[in-house]
C-alpha positions in Angstrom: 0.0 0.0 0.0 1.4 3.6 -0.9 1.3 6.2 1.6 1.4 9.7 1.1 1.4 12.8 3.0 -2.3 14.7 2.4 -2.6 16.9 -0.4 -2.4 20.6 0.7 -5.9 22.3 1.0 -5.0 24.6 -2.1 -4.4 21.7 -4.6 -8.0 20.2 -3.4 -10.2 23.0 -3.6 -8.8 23.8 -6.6 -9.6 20.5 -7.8 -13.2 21.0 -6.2 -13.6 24.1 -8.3 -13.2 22.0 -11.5 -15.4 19.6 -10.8 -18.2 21.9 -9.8 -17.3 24.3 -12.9 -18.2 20.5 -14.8 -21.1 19.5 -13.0 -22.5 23.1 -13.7 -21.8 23.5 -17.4 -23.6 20.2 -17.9 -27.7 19.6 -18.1 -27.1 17.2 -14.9 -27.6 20.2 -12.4 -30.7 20.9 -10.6 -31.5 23.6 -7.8 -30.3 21.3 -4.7 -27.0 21.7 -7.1 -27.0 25.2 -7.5 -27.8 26.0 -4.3 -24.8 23.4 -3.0 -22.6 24.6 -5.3 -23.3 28.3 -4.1 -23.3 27.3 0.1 -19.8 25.9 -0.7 -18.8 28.8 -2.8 -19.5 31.0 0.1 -17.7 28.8 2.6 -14.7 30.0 2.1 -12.6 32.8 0.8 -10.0 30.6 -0.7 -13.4 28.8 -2.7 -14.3 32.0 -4.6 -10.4 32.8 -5.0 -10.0 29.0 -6.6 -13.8 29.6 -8.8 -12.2 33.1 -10.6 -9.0 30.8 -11.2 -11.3 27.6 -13.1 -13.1 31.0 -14.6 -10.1 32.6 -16.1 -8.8 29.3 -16.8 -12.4 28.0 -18.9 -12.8 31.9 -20.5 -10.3 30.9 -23.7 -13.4 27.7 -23.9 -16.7 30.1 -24.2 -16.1 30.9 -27.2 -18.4 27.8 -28.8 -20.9 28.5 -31.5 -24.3 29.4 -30.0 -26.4 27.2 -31.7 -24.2 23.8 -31.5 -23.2 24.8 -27.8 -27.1 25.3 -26.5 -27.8 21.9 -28.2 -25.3 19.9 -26.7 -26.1 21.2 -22.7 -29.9 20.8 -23.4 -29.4 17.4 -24.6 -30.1 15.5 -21.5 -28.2 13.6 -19.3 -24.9 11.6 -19.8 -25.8 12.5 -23.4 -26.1 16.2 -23.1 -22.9 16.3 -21.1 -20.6 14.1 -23.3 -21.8 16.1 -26.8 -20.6 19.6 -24.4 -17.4 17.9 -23.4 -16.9 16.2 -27.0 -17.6 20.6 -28.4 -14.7 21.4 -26.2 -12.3 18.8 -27.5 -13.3 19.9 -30.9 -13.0 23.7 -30.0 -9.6 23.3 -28.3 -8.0 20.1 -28.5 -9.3 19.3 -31.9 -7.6 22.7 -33.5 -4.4 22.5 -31.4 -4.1 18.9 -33.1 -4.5 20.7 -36.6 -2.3 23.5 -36.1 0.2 20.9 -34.6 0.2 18.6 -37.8 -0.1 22.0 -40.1 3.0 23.5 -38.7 4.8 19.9 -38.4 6.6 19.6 -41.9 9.0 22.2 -42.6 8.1 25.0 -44.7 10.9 26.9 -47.0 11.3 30.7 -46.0 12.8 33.2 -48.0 14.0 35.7 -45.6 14.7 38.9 -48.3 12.7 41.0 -46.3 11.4 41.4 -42.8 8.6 38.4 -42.1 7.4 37.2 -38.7 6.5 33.2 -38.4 4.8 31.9 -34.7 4.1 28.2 -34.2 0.4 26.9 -32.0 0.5 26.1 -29.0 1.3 22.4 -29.4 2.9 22.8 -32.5 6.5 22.5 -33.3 7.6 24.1 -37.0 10.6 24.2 -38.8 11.5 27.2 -41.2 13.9 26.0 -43.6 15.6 29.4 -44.9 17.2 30.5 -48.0 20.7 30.7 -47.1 20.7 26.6 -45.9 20.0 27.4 -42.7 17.1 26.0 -40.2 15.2 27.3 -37.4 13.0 25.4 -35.3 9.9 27.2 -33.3 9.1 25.3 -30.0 5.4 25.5 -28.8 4.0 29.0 -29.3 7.2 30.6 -29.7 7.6 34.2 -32.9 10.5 35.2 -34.3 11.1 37.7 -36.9 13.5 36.9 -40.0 15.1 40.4 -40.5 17.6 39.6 -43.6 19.6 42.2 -44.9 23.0 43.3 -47.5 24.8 42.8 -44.2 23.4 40.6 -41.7 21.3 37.4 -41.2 19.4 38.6 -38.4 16.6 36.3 -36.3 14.6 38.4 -33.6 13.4 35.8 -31.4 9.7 37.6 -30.2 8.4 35.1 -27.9 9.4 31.2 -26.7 12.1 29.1 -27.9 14.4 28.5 -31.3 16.6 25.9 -32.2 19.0 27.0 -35.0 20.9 25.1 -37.4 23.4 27.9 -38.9 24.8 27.7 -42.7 27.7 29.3 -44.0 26.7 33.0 -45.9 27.5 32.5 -49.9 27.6 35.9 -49.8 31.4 37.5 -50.2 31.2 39.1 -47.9 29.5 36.3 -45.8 27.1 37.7 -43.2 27.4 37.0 -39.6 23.8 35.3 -38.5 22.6 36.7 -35.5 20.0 35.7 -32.7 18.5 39.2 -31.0 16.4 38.9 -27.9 15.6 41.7 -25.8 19.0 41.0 -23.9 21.2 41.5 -26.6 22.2 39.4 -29.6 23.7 36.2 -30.4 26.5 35.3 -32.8 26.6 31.9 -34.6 29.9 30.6 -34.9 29.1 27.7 -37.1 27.0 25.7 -35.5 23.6 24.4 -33.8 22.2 26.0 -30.8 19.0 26.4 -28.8 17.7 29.8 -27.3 14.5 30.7 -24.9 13.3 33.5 -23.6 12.3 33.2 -19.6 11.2 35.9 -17.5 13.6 38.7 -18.5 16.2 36.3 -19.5 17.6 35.0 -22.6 19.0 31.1 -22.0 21.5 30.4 -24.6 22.4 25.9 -24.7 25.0 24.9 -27.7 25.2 21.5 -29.1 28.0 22.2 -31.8 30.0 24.8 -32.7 30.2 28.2 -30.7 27.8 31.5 -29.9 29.3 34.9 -28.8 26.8 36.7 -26.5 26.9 40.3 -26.4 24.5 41.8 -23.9 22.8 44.9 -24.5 25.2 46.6 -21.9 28.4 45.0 -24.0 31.0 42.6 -22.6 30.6 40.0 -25.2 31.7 36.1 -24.4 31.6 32.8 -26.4 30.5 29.7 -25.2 31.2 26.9 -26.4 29.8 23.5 -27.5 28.5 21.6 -24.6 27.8 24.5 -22.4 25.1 27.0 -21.8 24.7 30.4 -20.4 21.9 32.5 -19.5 21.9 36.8 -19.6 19.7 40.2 -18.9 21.1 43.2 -20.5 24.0 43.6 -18.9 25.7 40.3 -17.4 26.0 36.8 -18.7 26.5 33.9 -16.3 28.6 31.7 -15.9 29.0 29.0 -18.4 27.7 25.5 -17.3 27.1 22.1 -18.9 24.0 21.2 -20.6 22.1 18.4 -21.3 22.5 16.5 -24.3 19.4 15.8 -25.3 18.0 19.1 -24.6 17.0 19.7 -27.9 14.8 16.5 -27.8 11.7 18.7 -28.3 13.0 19.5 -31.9 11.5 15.4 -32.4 8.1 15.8 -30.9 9.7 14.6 -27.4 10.1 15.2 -23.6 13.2 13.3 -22.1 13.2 12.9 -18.3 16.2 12.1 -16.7 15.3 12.0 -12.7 13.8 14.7 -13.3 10.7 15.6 -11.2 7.4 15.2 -11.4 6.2 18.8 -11.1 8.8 20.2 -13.3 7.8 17.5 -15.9 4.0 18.3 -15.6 5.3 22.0 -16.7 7.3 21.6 -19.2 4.3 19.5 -20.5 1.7 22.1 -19.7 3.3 24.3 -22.4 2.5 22.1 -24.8 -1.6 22.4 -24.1 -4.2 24.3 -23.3 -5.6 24.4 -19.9 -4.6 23.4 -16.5 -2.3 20.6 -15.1 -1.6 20.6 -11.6 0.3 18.2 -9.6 -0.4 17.6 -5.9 2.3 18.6 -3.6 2.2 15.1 -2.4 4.0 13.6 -5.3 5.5 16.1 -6.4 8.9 15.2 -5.8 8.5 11.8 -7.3 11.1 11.2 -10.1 11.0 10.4 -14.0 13.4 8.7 -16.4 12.5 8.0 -20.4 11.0 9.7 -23.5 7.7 10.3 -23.7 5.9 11.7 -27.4 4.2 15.5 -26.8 1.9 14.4 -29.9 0.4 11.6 -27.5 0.0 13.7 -24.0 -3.1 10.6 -24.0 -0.1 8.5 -24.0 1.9 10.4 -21.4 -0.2 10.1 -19.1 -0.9 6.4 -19.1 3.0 6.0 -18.3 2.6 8.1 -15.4 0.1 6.2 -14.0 2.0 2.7 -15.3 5.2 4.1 -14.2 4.5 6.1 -10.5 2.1 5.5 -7.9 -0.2 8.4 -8.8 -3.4 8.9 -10.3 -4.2 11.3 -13.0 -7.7 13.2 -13.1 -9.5 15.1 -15.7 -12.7 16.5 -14.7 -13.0 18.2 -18.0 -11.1 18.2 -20.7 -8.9 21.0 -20.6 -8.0 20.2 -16.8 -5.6 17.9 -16.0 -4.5 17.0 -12.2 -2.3 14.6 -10.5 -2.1 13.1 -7.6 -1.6 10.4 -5.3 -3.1 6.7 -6.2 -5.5 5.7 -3.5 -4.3 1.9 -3.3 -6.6 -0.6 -1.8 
């Protein structure tokens, strides 16, 4: 039998809150319901505080045709509910799934003039560019190709890139550049990721060499096998990176003993909606590769693989927690 310390209050009323935000949007509800719903809405600060949270969360979902939307919930029963739930796959999870396999293949970019290219969230694209060079978008991530008589520039807007640099046929050749709102990046030959992070630009090199200058100057290479991460005016030390960090690039998540909550978001960037993790199992480690175009999938192993269960109340809420074991 597994034992676990209890989940923390927060984790289950938020969890409540989903599953009366469920209950409601379906034709199951009747006044004793309502009126339930509403005594244990006003129980507690922390229940109203977790409600706006499921509301905010839902609002990108209201967005449903009228017509179809009004059908489904007056349905009736199991019925009624299953038809709303199936709307909100097809309104959500249905076009993430599109815009994923649309932006899948790689598309050939000729970067002669100032273009911007995004990817879905979900989606992984590929740019192939005119000068033999590659860039790969990770899930909704914008950059700007900004090619001119004297540079290769990429303005990275939003997310994370993975570039695969060509030499400039050009005489002569241009220096291809990575410019975040930190400063600029310098390929040096070579393959390298970058993400933007709360102010920060995170630079990881798999081959080759980058030379970061910072807004503020003081420019430093790093080499292949190491990372760095800058603001405007400093740049960290250099450290070692993973290997297979670029793994994403393949439609993956690799997890070497790597927890559970920082698993659940990195994956939570690669849908819509809400996954939580319970602070009971949150320390609970993860090794292997699991496919981001199968999160179905993903979480099967978790529950094959750890001793947790995962919940889904609705289908753009996700939770996980301990497995109550007989």
């Amino acid at each position: 039998m597994t034992r676990s310390m209890p989940a923390r209050p927060e984790f289950i009323i938020l969890q409540q809150a989903a599953e009366w935000w469920a209950l409601l949007a379906s034709n199951e509800a009747g006044a004793a319901d309502h009126a339930k719903w509403q005594r244990w809405l006003d129980a507690d600060p922390a229940h109203a505080a977790a409600w706006q949270k499921v509301q905010m969360i839902s609002g990108q979902f209201q967005r449903l045709p009228g017509a179809p939307a009004h059908a489904a919930l007056s349905a009736g029963g199991t019925q009624g509910r299953r038809a709303f739930a199936a709307m909100l796959v097809a309104a959500v999870g249905g076009l993430a799934l599109w815009q994923w396999r649309s932006d899948a293949g790689p598309a050939a970019v000729n970067a002669l003039a100032n273009s911007a290219y995004g990817s879905a969230v979900g989606g992984v694209r590929q740019l192939s560019l005119a000068d033999g060079s590659s860039v790969h978008l990770d899930t909704d991530s914008e950059v700007e190709l900004a090619y001119s008589a004297t540079a290769r520039k990429i303005i990275l807007r939003r997310g994370r890139i993975y570039v695969s640099s060509a030499p400039d046929r050009q005489t002569p050749p241009r220096p291809l550049l990575v410019q975040t709102g930190q400063g600029s990046l310098r390929a040096l030959g070579t393959r390298f990721e970058v993400r933007l992070q709360e102010g920060q630009t995170y630079l990881s090199v798999e081959q080759g060499a980058v030379e970061i200058t910072p807004l503020g100057g003081g420019a430093k290479v790093i080499a292949a096998g190491q990372g760095a991460r800058f603001d405007d005016g400093h740049i960290d030390t250099p450290a070692p990176v993973d290997a297979t960090a670029s793994a994403w690039t393949r439609k993956m998540l690799l997890a070497d003993n790597m927890r559970l909550d920082a698993f659940l978001a990195e994956l939570s960037r690669y849908r819509h909606g809400y996954v939580g993790c319970a602070p009971e199992v949150a320390s609970l480690r993860l090794v292997g590769a699991y496919p981001l175009d199968d999160q179905d999938a993903i979480f099967a192993m978790l529950e094959a693989s750890l001793p947790v269960q995962v919940r889904r109340p609705l289908p753009w809420w996700v939770s996980v927690s301990a497995r109550q074991d007989s």
